[in-house]
C-alpha positions as CSV (number, residue, x, y, z in Angstrom):
1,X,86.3,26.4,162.8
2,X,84.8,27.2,159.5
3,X,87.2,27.2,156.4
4,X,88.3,30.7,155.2
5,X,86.9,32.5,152.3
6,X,89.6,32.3,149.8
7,X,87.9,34.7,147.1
8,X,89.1,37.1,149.7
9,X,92.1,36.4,149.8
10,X,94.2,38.6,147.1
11,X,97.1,36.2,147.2
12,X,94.6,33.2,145.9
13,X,93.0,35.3,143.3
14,X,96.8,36.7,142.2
15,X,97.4,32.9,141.6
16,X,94.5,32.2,139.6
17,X,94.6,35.1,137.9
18,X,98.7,34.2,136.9
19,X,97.3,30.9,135.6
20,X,94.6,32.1,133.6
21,X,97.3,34.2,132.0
22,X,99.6,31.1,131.6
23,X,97.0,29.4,130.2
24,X,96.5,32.5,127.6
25,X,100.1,32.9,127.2
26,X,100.6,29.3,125.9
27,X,97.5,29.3,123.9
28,X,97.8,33.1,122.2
29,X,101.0,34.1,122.2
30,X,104.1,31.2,122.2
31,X,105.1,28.2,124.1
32,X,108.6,28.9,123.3
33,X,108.9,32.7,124.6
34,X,107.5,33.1,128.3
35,X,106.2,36.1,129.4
36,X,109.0,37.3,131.4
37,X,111.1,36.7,128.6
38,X,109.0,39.0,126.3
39,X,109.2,41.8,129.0
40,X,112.6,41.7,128.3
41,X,112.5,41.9,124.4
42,X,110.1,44.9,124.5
43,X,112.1,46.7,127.4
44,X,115.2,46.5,124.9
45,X,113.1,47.6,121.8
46,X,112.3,50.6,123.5
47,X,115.8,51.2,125.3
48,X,118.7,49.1,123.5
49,X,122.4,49.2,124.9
50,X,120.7,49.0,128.6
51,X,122.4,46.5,131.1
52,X,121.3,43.1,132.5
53,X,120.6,45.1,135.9
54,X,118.7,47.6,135.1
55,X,116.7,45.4,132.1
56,X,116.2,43.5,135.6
57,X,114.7,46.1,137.0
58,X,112.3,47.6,134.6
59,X,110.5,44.5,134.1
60,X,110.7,43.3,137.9
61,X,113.2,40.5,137.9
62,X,115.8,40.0,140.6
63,X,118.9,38.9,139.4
64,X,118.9,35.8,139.7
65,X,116.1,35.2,137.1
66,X,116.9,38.0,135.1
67,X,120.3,36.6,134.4
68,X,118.7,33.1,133.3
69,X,116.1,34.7,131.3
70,X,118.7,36.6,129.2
71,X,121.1,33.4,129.0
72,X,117.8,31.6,127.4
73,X,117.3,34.8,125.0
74,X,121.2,34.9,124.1
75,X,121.0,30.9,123.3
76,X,117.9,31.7,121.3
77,X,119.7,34.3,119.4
78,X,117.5,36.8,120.3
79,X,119.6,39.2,122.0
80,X,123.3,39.8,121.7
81,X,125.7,40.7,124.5
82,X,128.6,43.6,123.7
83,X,131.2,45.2,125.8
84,X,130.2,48.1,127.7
85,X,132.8,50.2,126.2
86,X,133.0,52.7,128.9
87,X,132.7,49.7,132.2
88,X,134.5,46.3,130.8
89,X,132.9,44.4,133.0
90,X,129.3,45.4,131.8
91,X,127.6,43.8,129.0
92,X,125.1,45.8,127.1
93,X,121.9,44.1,125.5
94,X,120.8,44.6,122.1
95,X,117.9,42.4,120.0
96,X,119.3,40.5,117.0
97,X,117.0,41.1,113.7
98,X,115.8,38.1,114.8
99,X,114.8,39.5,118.3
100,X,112.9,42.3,116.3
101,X,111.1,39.9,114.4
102,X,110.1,37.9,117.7
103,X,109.1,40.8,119.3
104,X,106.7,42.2,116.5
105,X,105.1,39.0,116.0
106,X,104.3,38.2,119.9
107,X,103.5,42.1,120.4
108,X,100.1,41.0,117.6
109,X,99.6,38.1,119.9
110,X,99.7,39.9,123.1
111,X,97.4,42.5,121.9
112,X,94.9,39.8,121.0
113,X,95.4,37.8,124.4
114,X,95.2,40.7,126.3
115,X,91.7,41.4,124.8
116,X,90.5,37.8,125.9
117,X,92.1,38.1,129.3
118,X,90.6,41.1,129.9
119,X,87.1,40.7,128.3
120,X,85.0,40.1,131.1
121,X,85.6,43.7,131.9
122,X,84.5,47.4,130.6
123,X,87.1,50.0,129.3
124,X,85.9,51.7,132.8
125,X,87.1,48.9,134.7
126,X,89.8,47.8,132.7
127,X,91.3,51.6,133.8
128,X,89.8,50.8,137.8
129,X,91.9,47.3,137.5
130,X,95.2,48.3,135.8
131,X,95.1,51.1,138.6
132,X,94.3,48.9,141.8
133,X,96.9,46.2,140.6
134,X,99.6,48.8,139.6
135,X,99.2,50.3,142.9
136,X,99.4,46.8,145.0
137,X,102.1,45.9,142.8
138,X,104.1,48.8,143.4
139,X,103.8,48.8,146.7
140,X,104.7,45.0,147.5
141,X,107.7,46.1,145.5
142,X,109.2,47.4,149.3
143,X,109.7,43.7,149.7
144,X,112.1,43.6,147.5
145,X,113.4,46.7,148.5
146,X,113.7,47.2,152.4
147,X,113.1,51.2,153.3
148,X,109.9,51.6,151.1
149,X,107.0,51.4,153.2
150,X,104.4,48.5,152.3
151,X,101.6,50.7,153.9
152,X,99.4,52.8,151.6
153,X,99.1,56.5,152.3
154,X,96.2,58.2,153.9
């Protein structure tokens, strides 16, 4: 039996793809703040006073890793915790000054990574790429949530 072609396999080129960005990430952008935990800080610059569940859900966490990732930001003083003041057992997420500053400084670096990650490829493709991924990434979401169907339409 002759060994399978692996650069047809999107699960092998989702891997190294993910470690090229890792590799980027560490380089470009910080060692300290991963990229999961940036998803975080900009999801709360853009919406502040959300809670740990649905920060979890914009930026595709489960819970489980969404609650360490915000522990790690709260020891960091990067975010802050408060009362819901309407559901007591909610917390509500907020970036310290500290946060902001983070987040504006690894937003630069992002924007420069993201130019090397992605320089191989036209501003055509780029759009083709984000599209294709977004769209196999939305739908492997199902996985996550049993009821959505996994199978494109048409």
């Amino acid at each position: 039996m002759a060994a399978a072609d692996l650069t047809t396999h999107p699960g092998h080129l989702a891997r190294r793809l993910q470690q090229a960005h890792y590799l980027l990430w560490n380089t470009m952008v910080s060692e300290e703040i991963t990229s999961p935990q940036y998803a975080v800080l900009n999801t709360l610059v853009d919406e502040p006073g959300l809670d740990q569940r649905t920060v979890g859900e914009r930026v595709g966490l489960d819970r489980s890793t969404i609650a360490e990732v915000i522990s790690r930001l709260c020891r960091r003083g990067l975010l802050d915790k408060v009362r819901d003041p309407e559901d007591g057992r909610r917390f509500l997420l907020r970036l310290t000054e500290e946060g902001v500053r983070t987040h504006r400084k690894l937003t630069v670096r992002t924007a420069r990574m993201n130019q090397v990650f992605l320089a191989p490829l036209t501003a055509e493709e780029r759009t083709v790429f984000f599209d294709l991924i977004r769209r196999v990434a939305d739908a492997a979401e199902g996985l996550r949530n049993p009821g959505e169907s996994l199978v494109a339409p048409g």
